[in-house]
C-alpha positions in Angstrom: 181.3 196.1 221.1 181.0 197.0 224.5 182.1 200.1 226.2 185.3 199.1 228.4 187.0 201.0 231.2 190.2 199.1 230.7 191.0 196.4 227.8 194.2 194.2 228.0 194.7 192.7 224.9 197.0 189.5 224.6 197.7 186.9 222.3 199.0 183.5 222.5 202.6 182.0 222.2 204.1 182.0 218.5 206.0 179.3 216.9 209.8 178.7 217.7 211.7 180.9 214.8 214.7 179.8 213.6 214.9 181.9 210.5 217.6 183.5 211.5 219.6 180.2 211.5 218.8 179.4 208.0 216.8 177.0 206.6 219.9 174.4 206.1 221.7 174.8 208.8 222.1 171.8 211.1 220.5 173.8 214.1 217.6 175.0 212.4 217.0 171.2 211.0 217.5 169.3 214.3 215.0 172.0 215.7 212.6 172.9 213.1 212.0 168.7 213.4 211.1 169.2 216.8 207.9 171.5 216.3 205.0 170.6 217.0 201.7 171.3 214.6 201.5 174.4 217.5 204.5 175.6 217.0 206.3 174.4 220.3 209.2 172.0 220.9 208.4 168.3 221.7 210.6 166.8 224.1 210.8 164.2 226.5 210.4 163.7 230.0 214.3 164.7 230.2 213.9 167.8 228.2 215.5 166.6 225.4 214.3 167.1 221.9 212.7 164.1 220.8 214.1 164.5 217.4 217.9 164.9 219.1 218.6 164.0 222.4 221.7 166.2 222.5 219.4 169.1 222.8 217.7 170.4 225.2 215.0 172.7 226.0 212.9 174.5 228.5 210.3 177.4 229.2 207.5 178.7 226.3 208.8 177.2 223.7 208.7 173.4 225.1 205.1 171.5 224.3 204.4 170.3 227.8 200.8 170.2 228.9 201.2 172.6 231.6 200.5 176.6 231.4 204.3 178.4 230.6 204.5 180.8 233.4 208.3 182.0 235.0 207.7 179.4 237.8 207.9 176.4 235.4 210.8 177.3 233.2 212.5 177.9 236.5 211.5 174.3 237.5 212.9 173.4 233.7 216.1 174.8 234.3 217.7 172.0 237.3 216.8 169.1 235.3 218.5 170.1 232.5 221.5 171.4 233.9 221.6 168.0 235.8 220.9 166.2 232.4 223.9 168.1 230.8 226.4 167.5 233.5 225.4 163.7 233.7 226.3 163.4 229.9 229.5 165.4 230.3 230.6 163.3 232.9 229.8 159.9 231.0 231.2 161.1 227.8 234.8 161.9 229.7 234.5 158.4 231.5 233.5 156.5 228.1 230.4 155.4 229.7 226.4 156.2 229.5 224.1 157.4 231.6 221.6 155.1 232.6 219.1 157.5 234.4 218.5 161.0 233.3 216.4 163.5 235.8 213.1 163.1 234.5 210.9 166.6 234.6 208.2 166.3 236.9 205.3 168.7 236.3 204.1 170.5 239.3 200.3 172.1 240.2 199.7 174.9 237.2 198.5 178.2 238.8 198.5 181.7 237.8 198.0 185.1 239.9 197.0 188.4 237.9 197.3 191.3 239.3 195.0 194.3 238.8 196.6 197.4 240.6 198.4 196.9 244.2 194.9 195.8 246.0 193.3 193.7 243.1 193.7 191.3 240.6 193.0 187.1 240.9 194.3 183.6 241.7 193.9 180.3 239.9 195.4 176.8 241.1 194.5 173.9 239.6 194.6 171.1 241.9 194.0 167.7 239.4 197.5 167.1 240.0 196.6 166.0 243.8 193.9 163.5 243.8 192.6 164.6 247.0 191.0 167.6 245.7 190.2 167.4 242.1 189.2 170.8 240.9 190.3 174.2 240.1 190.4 177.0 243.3 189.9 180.8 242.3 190.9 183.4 244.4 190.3 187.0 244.7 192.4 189.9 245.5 193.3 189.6 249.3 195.5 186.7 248.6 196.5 187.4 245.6 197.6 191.1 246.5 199.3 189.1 249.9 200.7 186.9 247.4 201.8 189.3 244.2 200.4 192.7 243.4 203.4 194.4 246.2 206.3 193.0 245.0 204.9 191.4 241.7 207.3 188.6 242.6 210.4 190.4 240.9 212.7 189.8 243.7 211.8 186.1 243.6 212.5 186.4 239.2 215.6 188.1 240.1 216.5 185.4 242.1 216.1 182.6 239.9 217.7 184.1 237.3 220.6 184.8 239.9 220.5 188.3 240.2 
């Protein structure tokens, strides 16, 4: 083992629990059949559970190939509240909804800080053609970007605080 100044241990996401519904409740059965062999929700490209398209779901827990960062279940969030008001509306009219808002992954990117003046960026730009790779950057951007306000004003915002 190597001597560290600072270690930051972390561990990966956990399955979805739903012990606390019970094991034969309908919730627990319509979701429990949504999990993937990691542990995560698989739904479509509406956010609806696969195995009941009356549910929804969004953020962590959701098996999208995309990293789970605040940014993205915010981004989860308007297609699923459009989703849900599209079947309201259709159910009170006796019709169905031809088209639901279909969730449209965005470039995945991640800024750590370290401290107010340090820490580092990653975008990954596969998602435009043009480009291709992966972009790392240190800690002036990322401190311009993050490390003042850590983005908290911008959390509180989408969580409409």
């Amino acid at each position: 083992m190597q001597d560290l100044d600072t270690q930051i241990p972390t561990s990966g996401s956990r399955r979805v629990n739903t012990t606390f519904l019970g094991d034969k409740s309908p919730s627990a059965v319509t979701i429990n059949a949504a999990l993937t062999d990691h542990g995560r929700l698989d739904v479509s490209r509406t956010l609806q559970l696969i195995t009941n398209p009356n549910v929804f779901a969004g953020g962590d827990v959701v098996a999208l190939n995309e990293t789970h960062t605040l940014i993205k279940a915010g981004a989860h969030v308007p297609v699923i509240v459009e989703n849900i008001l599209a079947l309201l509306k259709a159910s009170e009219n006796g019709t169905t909804v031809a088209n639901l808002k279909t969730y449209k992954k965005a470039m995945d990117g991640i800024v750590i800080t370290n401290g107010v003046t340090r820490g580092v960026t990653y975008l990954d730009f596969f998602v435009l053609p043009i480009l291709g790779w992966p972009i790392i950057i240190g800690n002036w951007f990322t401190a311009m970007v993050k490390s003042k306000s850590l983005l908290i004003g911008r959390a509180k915002k989408m969580m409409g605080q």
